[in-house]
N, CA, C and O atoms as a GROMACS GRO file, in nm:
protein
  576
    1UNK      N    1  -0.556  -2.244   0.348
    1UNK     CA    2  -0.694  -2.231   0.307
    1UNK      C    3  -0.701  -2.129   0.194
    1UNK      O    4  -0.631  -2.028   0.208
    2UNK      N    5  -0.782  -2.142   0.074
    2UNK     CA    6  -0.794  -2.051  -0.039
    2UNK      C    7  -0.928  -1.995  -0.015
    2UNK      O    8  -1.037  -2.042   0.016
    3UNK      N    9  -0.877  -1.872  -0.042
    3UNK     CA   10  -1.034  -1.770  -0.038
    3UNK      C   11  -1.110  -1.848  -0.114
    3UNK      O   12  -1.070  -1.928  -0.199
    4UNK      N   13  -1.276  -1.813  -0.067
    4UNK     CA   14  -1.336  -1.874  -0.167
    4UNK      C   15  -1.395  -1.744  -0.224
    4UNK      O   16  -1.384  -1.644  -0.153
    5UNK      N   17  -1.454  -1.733  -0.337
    5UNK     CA   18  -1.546  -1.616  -0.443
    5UNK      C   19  -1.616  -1.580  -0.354
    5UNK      O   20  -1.681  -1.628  -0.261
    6UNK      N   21  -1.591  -1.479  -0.398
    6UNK     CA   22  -1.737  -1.350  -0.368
    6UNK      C   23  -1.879  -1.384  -0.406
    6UNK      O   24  -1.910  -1.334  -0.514
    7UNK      N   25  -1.980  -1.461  -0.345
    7UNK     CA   26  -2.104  -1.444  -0.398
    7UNK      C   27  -2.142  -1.299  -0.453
    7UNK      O   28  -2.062  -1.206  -0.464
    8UNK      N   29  -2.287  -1.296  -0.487
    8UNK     CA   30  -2.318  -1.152  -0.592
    8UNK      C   31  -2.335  -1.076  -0.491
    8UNK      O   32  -2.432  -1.084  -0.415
    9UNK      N   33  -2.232  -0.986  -0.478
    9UNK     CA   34  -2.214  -0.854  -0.395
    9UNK      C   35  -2.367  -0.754  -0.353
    9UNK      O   36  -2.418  -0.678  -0.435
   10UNK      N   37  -2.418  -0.773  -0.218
   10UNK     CA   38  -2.533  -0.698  -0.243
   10UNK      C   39  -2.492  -0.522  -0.151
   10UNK      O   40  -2.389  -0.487  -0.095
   11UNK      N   41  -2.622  -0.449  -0.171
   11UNK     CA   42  -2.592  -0.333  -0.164
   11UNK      C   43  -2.590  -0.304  -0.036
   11UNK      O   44  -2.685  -0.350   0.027
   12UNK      N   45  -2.484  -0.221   0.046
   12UNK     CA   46  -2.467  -0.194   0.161
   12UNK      C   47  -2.583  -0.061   0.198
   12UNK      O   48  -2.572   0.035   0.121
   13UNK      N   49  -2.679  -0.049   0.294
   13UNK     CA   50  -2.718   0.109   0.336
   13UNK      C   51  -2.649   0.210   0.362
   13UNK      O   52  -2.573   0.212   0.459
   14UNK      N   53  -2.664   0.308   0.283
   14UNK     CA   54  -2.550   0.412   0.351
   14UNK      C   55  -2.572   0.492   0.459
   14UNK      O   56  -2.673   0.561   0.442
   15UNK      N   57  -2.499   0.515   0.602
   15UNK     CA   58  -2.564   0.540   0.677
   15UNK      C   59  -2.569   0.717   0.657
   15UNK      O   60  -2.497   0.775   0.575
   16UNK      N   61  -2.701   0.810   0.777
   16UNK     CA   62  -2.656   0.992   0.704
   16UNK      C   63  -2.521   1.012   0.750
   16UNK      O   64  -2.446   0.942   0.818
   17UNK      N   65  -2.506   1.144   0.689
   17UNK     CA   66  -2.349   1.180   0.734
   17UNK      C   67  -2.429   1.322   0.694
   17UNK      O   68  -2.523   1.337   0.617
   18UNK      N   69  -2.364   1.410   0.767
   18UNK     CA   70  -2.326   1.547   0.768
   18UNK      C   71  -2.251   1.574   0.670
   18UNK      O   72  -2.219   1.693   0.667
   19UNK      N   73  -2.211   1.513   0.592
   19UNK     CA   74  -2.069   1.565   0.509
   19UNK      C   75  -2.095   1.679   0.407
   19UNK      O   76  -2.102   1.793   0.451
   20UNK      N   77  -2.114   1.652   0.241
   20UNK     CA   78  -2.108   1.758   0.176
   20UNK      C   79  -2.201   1.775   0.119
   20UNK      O   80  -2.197   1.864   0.034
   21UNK      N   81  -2.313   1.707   0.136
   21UNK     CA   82  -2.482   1.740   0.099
   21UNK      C   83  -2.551   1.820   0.201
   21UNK      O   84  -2.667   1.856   0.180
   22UNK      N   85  -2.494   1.851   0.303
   22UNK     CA   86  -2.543   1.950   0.402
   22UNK      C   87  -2.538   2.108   0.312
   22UNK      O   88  -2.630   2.190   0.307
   23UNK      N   89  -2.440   2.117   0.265
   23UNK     CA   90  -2.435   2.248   0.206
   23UNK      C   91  -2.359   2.335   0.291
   23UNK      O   92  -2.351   2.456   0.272
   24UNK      N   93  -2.279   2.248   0.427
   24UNK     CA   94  -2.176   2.330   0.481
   24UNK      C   95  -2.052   2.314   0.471
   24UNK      O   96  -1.981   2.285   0.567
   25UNK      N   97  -1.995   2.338   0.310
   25UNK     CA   98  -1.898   2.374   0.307
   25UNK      C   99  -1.817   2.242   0.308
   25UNK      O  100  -1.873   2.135   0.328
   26UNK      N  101  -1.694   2.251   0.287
   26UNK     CA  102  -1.639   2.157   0.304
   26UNK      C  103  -1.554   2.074   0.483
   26UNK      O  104  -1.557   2.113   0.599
   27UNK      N  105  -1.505   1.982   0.433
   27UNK     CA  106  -1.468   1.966   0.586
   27UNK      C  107  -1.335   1.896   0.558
   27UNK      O  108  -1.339   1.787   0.502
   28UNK      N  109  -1.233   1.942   0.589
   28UNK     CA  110  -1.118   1.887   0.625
   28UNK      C  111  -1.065   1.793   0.666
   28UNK      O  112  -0.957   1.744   0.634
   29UNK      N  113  -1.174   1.745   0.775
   29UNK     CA  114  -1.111   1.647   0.822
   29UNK      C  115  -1.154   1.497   0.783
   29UNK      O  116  -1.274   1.470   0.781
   30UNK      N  117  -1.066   1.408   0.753
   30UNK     CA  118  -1.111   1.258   0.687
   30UNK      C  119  -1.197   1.174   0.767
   30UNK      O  120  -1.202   1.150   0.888
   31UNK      N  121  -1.270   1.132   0.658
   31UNK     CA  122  -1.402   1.013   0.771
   31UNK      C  123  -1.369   0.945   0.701
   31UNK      O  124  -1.307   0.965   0.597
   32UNK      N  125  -1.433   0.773   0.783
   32UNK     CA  126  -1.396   0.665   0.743
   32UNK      C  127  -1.473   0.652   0.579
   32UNK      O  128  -1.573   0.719   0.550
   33UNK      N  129  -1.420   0.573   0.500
   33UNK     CA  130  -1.479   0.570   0.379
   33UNK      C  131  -1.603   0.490   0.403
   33UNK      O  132  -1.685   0.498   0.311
   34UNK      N  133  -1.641   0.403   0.520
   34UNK     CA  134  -1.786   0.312   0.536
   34UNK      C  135  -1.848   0.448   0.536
   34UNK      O  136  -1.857   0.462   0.414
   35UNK      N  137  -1.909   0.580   0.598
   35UNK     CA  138  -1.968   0.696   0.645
   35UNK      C  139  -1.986   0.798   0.525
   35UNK      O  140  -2.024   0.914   0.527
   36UNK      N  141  -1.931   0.688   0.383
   36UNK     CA  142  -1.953   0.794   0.277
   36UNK      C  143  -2.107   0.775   0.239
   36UNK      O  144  -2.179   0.729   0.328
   37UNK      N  145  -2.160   0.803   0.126
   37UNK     CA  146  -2.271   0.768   0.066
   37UNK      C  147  -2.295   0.778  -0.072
   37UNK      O  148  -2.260   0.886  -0.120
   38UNK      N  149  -2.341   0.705  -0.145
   38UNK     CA  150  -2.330   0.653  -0.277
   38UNK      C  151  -2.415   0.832  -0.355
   38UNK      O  152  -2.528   0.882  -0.356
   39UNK      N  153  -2.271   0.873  -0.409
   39UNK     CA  154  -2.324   1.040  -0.477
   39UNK      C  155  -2.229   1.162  -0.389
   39UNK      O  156  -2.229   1.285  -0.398
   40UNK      N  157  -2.172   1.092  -0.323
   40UNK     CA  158  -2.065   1.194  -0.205
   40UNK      C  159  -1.916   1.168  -0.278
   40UNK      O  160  -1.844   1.076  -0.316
   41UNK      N  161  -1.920   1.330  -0.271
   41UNK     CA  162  -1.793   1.348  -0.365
   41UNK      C  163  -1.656   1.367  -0.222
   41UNK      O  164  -1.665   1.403  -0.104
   42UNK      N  165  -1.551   1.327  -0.302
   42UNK     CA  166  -1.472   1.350  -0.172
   42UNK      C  167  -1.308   1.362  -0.238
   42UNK      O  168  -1.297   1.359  -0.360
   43UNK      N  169  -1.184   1.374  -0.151
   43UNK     CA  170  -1.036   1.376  -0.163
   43UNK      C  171  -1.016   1.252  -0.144
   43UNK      O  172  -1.096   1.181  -0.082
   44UNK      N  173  -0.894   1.205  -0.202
   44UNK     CA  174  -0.864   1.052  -0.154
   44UNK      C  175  -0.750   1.138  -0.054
   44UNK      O  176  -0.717   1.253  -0.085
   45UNK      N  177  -0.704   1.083   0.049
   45UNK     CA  178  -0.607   1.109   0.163
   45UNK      C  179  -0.531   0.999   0.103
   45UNK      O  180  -0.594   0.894   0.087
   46UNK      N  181  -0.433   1.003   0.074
   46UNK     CA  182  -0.359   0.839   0.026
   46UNK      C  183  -0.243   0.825   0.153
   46UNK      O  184  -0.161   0.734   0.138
   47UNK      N  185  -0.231   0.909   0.274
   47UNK     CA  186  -0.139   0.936   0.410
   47UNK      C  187  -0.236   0.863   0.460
   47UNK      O  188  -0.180   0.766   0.511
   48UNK      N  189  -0.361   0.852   0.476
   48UNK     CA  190  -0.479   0.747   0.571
   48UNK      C  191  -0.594   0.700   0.489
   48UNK      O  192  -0.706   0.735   0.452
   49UNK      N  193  -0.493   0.587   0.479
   49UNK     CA  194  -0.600   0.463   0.380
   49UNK      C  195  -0.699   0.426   0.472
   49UNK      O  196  -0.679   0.431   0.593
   50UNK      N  197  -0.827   0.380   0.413
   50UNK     CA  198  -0.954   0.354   0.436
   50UNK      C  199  -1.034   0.515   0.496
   50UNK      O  200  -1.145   0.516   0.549
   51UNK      N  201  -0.952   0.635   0.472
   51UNK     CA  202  -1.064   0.738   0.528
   51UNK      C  203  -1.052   0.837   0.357
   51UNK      O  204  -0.961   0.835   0.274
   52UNK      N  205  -1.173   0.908   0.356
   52UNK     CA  206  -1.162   1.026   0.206
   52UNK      C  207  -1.204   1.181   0.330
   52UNK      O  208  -1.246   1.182   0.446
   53UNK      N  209  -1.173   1.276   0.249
   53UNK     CA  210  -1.213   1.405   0.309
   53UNK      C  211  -1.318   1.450   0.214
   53UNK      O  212  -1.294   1.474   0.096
   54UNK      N  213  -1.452   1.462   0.275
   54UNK     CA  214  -1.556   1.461   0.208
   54UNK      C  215  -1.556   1.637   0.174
   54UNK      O  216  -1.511   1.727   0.246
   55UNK      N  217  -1.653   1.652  -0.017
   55UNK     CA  218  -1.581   1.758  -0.026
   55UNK      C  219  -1.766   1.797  -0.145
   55UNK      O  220  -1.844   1.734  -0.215
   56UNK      N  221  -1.749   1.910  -0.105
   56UNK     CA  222  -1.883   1.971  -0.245
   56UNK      C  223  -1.866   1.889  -0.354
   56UNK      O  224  -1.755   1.849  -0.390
   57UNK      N  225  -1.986   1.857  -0.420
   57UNK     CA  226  -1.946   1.823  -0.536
   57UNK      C  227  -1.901   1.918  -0.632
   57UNK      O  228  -1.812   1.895  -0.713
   58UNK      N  229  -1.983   2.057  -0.617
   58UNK     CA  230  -1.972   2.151  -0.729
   58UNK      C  231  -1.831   2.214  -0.682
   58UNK      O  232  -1.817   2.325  -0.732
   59UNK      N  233  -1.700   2.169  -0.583
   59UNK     CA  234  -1.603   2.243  -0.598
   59UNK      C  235  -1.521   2.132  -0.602
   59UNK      O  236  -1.562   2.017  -0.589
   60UNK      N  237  -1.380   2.171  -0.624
   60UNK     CA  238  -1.281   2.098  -0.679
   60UNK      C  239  -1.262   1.936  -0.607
   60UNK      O  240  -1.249   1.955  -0.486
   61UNK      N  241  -1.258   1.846  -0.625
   61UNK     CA  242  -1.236   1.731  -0.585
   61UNK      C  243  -1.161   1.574  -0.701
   61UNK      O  244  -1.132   1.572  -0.821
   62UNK      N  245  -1.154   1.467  -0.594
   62UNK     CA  246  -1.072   1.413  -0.672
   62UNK      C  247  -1.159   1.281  -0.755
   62UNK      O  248  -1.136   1.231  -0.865
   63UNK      N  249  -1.295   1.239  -0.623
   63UNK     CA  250  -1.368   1.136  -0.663
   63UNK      C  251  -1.516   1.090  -0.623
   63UNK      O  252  -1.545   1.092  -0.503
   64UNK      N  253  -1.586   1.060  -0.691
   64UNK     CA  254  -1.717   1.053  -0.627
   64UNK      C  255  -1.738   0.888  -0.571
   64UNK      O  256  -1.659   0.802  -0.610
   65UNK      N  257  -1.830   0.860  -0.496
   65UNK     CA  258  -1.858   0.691  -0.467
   65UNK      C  259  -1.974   0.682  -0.573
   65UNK      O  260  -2.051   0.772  -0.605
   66UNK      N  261  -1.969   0.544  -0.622
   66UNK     CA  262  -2.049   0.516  -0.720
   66UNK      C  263  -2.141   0.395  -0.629
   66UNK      O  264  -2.256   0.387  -0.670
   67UNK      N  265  -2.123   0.346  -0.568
   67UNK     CA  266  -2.138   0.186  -0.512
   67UNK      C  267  -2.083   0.170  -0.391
   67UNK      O  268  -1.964   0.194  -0.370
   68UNK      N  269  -2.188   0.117  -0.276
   68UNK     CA  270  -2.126   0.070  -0.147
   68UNK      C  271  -2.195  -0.060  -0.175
   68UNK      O  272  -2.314  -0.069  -0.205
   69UNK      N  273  -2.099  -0.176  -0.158
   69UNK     CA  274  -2.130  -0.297  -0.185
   69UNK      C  275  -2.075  -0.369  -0.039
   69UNK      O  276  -2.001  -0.318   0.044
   70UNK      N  277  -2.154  -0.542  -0.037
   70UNK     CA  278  -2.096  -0.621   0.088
   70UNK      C  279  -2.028  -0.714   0.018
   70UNK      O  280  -2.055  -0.759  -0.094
   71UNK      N  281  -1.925  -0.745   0.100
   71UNK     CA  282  -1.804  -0.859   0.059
   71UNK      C  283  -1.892  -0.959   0.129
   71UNK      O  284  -1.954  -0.933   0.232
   72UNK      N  285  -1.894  -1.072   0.067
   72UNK     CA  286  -1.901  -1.207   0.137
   72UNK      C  287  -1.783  -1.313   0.100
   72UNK      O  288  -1.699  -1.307   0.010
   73UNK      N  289  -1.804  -1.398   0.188
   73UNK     CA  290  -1.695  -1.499   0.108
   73UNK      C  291  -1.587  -1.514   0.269
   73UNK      O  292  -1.597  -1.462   0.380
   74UNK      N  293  -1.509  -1.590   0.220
   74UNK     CA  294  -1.388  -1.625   0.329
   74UNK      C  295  -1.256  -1.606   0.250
   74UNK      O  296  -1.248  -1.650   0.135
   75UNK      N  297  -1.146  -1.538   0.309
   75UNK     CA  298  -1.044  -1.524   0.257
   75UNK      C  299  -0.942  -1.510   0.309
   75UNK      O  300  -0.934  -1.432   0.404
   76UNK      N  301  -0.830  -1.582   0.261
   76UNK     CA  302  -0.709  -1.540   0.390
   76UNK      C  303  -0.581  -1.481   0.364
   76UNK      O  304  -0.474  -1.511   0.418
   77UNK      N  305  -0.605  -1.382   0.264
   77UNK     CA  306  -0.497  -1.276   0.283
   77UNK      C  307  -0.597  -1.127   0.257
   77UNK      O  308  -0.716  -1.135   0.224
   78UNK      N  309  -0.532  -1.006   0.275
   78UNK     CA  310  -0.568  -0.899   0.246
   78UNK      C  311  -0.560  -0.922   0.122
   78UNK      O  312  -0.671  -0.914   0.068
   79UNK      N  313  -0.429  -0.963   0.014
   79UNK     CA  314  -0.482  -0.947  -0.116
   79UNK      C  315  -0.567  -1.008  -0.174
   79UNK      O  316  -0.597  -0.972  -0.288
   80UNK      N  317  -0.635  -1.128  -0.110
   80UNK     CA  318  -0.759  -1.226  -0.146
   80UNK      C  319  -0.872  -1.103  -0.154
   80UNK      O  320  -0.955  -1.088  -0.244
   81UNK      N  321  -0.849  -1.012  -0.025
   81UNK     CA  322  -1.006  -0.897  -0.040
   81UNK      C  323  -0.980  -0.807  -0.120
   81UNK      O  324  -1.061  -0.759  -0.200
   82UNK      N  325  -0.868  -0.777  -0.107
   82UNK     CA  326  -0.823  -0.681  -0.247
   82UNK      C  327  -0.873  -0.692  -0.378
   82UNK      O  328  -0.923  -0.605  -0.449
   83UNK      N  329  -0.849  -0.839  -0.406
   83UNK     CA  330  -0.955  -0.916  -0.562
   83UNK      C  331  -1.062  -0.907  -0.552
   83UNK      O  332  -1.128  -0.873  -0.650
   84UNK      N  333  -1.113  -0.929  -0.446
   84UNK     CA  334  -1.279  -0.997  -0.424
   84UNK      C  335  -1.333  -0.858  -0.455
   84UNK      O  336  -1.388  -0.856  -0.565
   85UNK      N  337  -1.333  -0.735  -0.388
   85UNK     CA  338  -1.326  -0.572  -0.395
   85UNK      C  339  -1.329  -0.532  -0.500
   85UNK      O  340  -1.419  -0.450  -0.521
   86UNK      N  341  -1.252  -0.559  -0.597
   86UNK     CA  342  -1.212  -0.500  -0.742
   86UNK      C  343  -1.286  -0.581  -0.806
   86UNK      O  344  -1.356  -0.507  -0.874
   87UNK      N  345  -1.319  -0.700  -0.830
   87UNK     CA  346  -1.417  -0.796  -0.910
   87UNK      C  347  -1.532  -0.745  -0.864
   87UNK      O  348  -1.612  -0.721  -0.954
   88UNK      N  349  -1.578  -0.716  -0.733
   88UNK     CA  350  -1.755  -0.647  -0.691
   88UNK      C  351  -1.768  -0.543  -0.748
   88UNK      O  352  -1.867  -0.519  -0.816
   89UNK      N  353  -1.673  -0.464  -0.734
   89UNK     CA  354  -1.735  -0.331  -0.794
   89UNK      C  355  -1.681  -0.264  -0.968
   89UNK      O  356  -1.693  -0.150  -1.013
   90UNK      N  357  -1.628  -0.377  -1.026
   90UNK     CA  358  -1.608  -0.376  -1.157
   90UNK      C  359  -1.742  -0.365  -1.200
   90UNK      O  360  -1.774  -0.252  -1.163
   91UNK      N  361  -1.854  -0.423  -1.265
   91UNK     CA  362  -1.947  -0.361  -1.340
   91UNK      C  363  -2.008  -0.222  -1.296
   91UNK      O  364  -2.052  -0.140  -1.377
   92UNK      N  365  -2.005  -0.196  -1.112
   92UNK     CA  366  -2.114  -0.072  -1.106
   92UNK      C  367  -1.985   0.010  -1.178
   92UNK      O  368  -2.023   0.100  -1.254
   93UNK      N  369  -1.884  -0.001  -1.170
   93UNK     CA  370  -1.813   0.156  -1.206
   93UNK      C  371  -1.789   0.145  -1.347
   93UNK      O  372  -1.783   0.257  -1.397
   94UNK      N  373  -1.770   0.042  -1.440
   94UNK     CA  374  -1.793  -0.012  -1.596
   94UNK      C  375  -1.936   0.088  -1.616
   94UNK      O  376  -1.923   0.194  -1.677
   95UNK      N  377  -2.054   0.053  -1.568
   95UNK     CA  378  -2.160   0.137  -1.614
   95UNK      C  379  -2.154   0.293  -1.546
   95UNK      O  380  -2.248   0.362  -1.588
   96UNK      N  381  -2.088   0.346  -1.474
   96UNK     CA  382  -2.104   0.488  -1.438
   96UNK      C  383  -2.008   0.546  -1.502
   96UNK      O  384  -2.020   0.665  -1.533
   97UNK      N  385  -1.893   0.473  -1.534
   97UNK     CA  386  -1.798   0.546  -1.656
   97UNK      C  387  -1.855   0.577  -1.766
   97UNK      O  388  -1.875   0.696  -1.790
   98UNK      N  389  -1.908   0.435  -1.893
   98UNK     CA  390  -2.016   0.486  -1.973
   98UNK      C  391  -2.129   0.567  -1.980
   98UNK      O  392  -2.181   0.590  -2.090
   99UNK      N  393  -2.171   0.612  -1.880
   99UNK     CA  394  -2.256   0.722  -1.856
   99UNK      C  395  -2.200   0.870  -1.908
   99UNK      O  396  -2.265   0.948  -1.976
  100UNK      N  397  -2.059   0.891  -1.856
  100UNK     CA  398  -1.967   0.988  -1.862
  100UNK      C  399  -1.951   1.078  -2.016
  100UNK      O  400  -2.028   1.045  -2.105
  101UNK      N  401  -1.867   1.172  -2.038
  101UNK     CA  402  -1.888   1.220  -2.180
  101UNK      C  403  -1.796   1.180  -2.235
  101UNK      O  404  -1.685   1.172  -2.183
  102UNK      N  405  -1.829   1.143  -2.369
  102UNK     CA  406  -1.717   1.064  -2.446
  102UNK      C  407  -1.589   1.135  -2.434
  102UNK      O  408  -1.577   1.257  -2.422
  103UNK      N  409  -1.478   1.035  -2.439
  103UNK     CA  410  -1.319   1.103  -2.418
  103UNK      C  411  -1.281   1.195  -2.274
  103UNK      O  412  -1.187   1.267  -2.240
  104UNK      N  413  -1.411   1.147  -2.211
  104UNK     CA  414  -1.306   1.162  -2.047
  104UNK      C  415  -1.263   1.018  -1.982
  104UNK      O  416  -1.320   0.911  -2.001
  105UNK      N  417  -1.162   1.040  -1.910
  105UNK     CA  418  -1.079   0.917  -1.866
  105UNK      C  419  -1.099   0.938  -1.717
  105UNK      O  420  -1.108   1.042  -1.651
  106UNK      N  421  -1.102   0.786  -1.677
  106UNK     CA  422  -1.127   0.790  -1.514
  106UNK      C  423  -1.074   0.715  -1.475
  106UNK      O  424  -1.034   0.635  -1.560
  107UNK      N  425  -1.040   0.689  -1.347
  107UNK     CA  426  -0.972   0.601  -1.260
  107UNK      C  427  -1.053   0.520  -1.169
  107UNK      O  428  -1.150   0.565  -1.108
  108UNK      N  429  -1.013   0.409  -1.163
  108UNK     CA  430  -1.084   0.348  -1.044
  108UNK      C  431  -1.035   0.322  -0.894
  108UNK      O  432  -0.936   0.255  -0.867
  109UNK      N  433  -1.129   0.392  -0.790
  109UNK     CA  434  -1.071   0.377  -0.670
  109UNK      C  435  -1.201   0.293  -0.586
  109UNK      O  436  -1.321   0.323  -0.580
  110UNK      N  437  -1.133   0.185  -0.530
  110UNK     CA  438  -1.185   0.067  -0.414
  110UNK      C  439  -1.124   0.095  -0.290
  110UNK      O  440  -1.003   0.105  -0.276
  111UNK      N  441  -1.236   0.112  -0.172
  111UNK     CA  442  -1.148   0.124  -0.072
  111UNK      C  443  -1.241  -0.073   0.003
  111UNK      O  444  -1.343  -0.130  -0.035
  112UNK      N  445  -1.176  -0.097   0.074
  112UNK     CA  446  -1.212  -0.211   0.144
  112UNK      C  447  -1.118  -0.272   0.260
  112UNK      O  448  -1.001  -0.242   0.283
  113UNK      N  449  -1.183  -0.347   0.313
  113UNK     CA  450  -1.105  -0.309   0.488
  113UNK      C  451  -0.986  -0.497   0.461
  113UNK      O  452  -0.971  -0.592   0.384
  114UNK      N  453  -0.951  -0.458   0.550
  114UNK     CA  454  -0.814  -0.524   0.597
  114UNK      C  455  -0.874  -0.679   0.601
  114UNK      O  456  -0.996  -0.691   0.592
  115UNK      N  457  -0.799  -0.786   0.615
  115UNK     CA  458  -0.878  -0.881   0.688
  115UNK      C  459  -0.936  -0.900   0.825
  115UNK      O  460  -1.032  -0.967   0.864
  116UNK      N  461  -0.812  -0.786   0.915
  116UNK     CA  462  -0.865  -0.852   1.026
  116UNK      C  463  -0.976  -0.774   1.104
  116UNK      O  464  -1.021  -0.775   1.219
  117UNK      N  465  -1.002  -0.700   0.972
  117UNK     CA  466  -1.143  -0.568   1.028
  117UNK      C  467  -1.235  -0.654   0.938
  117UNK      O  468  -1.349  -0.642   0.983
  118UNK      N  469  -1.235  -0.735   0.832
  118UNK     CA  470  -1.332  -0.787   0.775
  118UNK      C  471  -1.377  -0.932   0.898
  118UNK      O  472  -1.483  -0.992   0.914
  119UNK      N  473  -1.274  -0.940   0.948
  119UNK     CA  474  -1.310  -1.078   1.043
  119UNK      C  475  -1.427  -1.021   1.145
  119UNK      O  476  -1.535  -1.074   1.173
  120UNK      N  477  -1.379  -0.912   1.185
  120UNK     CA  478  -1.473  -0.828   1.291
  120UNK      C  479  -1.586  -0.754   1.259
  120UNK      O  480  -1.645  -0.661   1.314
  121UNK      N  481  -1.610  -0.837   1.124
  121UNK     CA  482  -1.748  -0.778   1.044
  121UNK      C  483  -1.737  -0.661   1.011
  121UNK      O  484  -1.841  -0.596   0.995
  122UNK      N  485  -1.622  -0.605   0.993
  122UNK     CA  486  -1.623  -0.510   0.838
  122UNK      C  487  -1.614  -0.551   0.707
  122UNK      O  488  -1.508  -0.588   0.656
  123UNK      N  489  -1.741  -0.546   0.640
  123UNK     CA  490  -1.768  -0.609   0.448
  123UNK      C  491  -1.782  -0.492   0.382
  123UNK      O  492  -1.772  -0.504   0.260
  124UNK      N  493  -1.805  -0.365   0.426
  124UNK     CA  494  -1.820  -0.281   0.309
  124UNK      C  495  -1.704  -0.273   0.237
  124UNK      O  496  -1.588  -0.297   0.272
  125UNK      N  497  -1.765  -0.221   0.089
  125UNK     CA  498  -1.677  -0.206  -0.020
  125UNK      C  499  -1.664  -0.080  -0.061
  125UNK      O  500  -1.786  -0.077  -0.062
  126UNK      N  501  -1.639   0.005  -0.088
  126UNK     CA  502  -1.637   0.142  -0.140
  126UNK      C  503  -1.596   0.152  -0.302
  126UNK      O  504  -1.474   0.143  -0.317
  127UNK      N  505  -1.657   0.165  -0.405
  127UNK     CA  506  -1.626   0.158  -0.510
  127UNK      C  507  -1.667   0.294  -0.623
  127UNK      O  508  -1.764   0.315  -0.696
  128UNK      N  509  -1.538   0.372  -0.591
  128UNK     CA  510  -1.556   0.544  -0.652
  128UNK      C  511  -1.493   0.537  -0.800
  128UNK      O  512  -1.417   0.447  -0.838
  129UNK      N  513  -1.532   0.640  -0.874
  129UNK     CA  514  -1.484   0.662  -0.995
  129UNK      C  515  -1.365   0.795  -0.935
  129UNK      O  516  -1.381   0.841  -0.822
  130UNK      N  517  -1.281   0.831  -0.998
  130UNK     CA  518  -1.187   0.962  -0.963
  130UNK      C  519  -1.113   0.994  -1.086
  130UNK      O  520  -1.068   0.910  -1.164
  131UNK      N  521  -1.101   1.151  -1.099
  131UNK     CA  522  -1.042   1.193  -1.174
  131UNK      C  523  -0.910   1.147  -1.228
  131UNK      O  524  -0.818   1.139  -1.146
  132UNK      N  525  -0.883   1.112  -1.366
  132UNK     CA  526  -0.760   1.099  -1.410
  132UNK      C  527  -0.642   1.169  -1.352
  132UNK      O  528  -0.670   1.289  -1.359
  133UNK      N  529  -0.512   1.154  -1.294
  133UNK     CA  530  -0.423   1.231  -1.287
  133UNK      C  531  -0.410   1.342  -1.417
  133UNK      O  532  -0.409   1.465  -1.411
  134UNK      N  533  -0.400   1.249  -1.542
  134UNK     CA  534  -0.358   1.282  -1.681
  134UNK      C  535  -0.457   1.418  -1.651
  134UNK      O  536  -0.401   1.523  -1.617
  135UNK      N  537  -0.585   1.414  -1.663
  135UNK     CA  538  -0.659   1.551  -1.674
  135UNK      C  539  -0.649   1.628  -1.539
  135UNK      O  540  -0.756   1.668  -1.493
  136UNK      N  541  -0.547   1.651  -1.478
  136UNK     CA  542  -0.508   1.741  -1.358
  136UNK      C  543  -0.611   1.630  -1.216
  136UNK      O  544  -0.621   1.688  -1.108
  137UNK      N  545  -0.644   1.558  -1.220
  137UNK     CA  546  -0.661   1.477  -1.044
  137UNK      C  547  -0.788   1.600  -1.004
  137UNK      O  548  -0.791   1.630  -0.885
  138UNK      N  549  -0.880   1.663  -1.085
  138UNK     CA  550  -1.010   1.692  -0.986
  138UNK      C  551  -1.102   1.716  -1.100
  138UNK      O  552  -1.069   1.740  -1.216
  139UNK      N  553  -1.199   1.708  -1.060
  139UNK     CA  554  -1.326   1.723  -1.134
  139UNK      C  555  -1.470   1.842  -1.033
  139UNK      O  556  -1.525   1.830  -0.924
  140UNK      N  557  -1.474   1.899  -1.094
  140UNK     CA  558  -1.604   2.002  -0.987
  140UNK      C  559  -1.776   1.994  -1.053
  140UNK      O  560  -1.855   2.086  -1.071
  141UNK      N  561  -1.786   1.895  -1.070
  141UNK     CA  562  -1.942   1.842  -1.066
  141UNK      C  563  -1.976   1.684  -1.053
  141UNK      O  564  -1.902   1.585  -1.047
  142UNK      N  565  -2.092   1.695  -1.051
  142UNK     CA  566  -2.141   1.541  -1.012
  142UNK      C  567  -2.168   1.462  -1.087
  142UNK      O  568  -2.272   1.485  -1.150
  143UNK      N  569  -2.103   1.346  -1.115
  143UNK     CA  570  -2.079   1.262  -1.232
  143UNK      C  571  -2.245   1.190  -1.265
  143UNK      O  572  -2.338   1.170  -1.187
  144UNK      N  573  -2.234   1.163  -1.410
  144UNK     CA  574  -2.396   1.166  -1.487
  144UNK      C  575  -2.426   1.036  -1.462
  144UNK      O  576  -2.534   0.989  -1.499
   0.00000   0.00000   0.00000
């Protein structure tokens, strides 16, 4: 069976979180990337994929979420959602880069769940902008 396309990706609610709009500080420990919220700056953990360590914006970090989007569609490999993921959240992070100041460079980070967590009705998409390695891997404010 071939995945079929992603209809037009609509916007996921973000649910609250305690994390780094509380104003307490940072927190160490990694939450799932669904529990982020679109403006929550965070670490990528790349040791535990699908979680970030949510982090101030105004102190050192690696990436903000731009976009929590829903996958639709049927697909039958992880790398089928892998595409579908990176094609949804290609324009929101295309327009939050251009926002940015000319001659900074960014990276794009998608987090999105497995198949067999998407079977069990996990669709969120996570679609962050993050600091270039090239310009040292952190940025300490909140992207424009």
């Amino acid at each position: 069976m071939s995945p079929t396309p992603p209809r037009t990706g609509t916007t996921v609610p973000s649910p609250r979180s305690s994390g780094p709009e509380t104003g307490d500080g940072d927190s160490t420990r990694p939450v799932s990337f669904e529990s982020l919220r679109v403006g929550d700056c965070f670490d990528i953990d790349r040791d535990a994929p699908g979680t970030a360590v949510p982090r101030r914006c105004d102190t050192p970090h690696n990436a903000e979420l731009v976009a929590r989007l829903r996958l639709t569609g049927v697909y039958a490999t992880d790398s089928a959602i892998l595409d579908a993921a990176t094609l949804l959240c290609r324009e929101p992070l295309r327009r939050k880069a251009a926002r940015q100041p000319a001659g900074t460079r960014w990276t794009t980070f998608v987090q999105y769940p497995y198949r067999t967590s998407y079977l069990f009705g996990s669709d969120t998409v996570a679609c962050s902008l993050a600091a270039s390695s090239a310009t040292g891997g952190e940025i300490s404010h909140r992207l424009q």
